[in-house]
C-alpha positions in Angstrom: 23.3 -5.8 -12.0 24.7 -7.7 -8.9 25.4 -11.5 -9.8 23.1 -12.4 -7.0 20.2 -10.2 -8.0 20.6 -11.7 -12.1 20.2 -15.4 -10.4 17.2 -14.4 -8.7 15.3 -12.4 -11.2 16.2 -15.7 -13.7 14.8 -17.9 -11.0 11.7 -15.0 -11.5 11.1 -15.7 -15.2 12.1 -19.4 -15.3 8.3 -20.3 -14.7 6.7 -18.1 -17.3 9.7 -18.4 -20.0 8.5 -22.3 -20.1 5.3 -21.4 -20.7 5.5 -19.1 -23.6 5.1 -20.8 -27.1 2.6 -20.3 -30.6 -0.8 -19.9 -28.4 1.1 -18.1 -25.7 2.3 -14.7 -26.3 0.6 -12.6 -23.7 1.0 -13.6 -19.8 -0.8 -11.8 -17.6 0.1 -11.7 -13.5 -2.1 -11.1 -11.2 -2.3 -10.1 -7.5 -3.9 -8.2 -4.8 -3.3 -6.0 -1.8 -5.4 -5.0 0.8 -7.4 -8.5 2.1 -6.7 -7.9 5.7 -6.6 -4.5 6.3 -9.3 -2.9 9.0 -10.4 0.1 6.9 -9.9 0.5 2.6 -10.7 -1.0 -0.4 -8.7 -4.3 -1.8 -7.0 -3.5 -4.9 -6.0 -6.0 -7.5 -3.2 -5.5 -10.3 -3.0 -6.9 -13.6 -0.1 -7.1 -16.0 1.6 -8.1 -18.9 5.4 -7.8 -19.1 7.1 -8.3 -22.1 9.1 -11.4 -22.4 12.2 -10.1 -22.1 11.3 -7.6 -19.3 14.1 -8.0 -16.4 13.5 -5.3 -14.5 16.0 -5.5 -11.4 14.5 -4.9 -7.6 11.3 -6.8 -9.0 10.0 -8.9 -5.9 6.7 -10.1 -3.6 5.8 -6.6 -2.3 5.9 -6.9 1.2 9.5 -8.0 0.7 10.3 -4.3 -1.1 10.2 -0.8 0.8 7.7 1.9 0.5 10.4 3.9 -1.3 11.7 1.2 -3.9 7.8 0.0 -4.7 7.1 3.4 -6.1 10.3 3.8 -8.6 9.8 0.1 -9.4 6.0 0.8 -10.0 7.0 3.6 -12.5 9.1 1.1 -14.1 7.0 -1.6 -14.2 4.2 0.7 -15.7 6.2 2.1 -18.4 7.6 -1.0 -19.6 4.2 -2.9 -19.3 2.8 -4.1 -22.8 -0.6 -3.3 -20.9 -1.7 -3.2 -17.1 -5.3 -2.0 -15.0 -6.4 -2.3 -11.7 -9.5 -3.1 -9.7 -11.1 -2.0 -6.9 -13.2 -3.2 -4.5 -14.5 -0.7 -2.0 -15.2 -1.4 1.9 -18.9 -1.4 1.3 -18.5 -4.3 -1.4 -16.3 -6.1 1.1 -18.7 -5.8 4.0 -21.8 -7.1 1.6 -20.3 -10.0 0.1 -17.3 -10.3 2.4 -13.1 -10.0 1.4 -12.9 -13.3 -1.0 -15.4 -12.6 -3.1 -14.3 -8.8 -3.4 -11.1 -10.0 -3.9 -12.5 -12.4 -7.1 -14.5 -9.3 -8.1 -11.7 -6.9 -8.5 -9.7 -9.4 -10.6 -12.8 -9.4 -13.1 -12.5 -6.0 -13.2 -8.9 -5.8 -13.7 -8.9 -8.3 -16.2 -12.2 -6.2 -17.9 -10.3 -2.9 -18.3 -6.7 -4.4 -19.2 -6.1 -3.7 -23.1 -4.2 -6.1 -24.3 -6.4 -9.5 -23.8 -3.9 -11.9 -22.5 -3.5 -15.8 -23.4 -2.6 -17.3 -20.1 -3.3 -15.6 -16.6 -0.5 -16.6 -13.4 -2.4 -15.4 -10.2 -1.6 -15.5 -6.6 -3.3 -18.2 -4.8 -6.9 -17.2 -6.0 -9.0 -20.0 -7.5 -12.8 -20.0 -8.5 -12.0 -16.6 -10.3 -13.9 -14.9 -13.5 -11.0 -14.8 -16.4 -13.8 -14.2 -19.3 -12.6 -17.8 -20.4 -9.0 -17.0 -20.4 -6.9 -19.8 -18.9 -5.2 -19.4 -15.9 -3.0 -21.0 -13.3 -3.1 -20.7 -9.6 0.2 -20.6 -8.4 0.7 -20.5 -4.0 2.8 -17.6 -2.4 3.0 -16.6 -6.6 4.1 -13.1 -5.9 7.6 -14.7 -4.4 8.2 -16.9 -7.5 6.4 -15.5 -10.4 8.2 -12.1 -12.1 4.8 -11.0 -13.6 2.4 -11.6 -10.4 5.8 -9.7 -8.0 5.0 -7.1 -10.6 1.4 -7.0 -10.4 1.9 -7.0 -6.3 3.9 -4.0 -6.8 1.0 -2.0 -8.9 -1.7 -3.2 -6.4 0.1 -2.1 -3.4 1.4 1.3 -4.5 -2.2 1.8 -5.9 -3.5 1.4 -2.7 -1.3 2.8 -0.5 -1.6 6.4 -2.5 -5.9 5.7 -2.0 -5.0 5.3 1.9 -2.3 8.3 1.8 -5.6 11.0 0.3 -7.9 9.1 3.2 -5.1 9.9 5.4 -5.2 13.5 4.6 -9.3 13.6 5.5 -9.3 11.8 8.8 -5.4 12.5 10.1 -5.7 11.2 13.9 -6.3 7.6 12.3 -2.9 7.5 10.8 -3.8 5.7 7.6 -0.6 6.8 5.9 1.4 5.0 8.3 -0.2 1.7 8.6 -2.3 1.9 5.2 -5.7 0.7 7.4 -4.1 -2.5 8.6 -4.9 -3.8 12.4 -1.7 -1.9 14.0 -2.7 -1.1 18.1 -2.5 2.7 17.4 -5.6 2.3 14.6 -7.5 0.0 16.7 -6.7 2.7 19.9 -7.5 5.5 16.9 -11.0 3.6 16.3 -12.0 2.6 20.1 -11.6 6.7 21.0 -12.9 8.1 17.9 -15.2 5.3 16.2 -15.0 4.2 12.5 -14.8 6.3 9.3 -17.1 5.1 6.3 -13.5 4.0 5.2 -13.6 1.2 7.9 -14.5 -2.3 7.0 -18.1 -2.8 9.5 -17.3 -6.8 9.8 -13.7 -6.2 10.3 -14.0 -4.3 12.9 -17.1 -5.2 15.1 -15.4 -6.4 18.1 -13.9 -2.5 18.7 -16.6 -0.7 18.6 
């Protein structure tokens, strides 16, 4: 491992290594992908790494290729002590609107996971359901938190393979290539053909 990439991945850790003592053994991170897409479901990862997991090319998502997030999110998986994910669909999101889907797919990643953790870190999201679980709210947490860059990395692959098989049933939207997000070809894809039951109805109201 590069010098450069063994700094950064301790910079990773250095958060959740001070937290761990006798009540803490189990750190779960949490994030989400999919708040501000036009069409899909939000997805929300949940995971605890071991404590001495260092798994290199472990980062924020959006800051990792398509390519590297899938090998990483094998690794990630099979080194996990436990991990889940929840899903909100686009009829959820329209009915109580993206936050609150957001909150509801952490309860129901937290719900399935199997080992119950001691402390939750999570992405920005307050107000949230942990079942009485502690948690901390850390801002931009997916850049500075090794467990919540790895939980990033489940939600995102997660999602991008749900909008990859949507792709495959309605092909002139191009969902594989911009994974339902506002891009000028969807929103040209949605003015000539109108919305899929994929698409988000209060995202998108000022297309159609």
């Amino acid at each position: 491992m590069k010098e450069k990439e063994e700094e950064r991945l301790k910079l990773l850790k250095q958060l959740e290594l001070s937290l761990y003592d006798d009540k803490v053994k189990y750190i779960c991170g949490i994030d989400e992908a999919g708040r501000g897409p036009l069409a899909g479901p939000v997805v929300v990862g949940a995971v605890i790494m071991p404590k001495e997991s260092f798994i290199e090319g472990v980062n924020d998502s959006k800051k990792v290729s398509e390519k590297k997030r899938e090998l990483l999110f094998d690794k990630i998986t099979s080194e996990a002590v436990a991990y889940s994910v929840g899903i909100v669909d686009q009829e959820k999101i329209d009915e109580i609107n993206i936050l609150e889907a957001t909150r509801l797919a952490v309860h129901q990643a937290l719900e399935k996971i199997e080992v119950k953790p001691d402390l939750i870190v999570v992405d920005a999201l307050t107000n949230i359901d942990t079942f009485g679980i502690p948690y901390m709210s850390i801002i931009k947490g997916d850049a500075k938190v090794y467990s919540i860059s790895a939980a990033s990395i489940i939600a995102k692959v997660t999602r991008d393979r749900m909008m990859q098989e949507w792709d495959e049933i309605f092909p002139e939207y191009g969902f594989a290539k911009h994974k339902g997000y506002g891009t000028k070809d969807h929103i040209n894809a949605i003015k000539t053909y109108g919305p899929t039951p994929i698409h988000r109805k209060t995202f998108i109201k000022n297309f159609i």
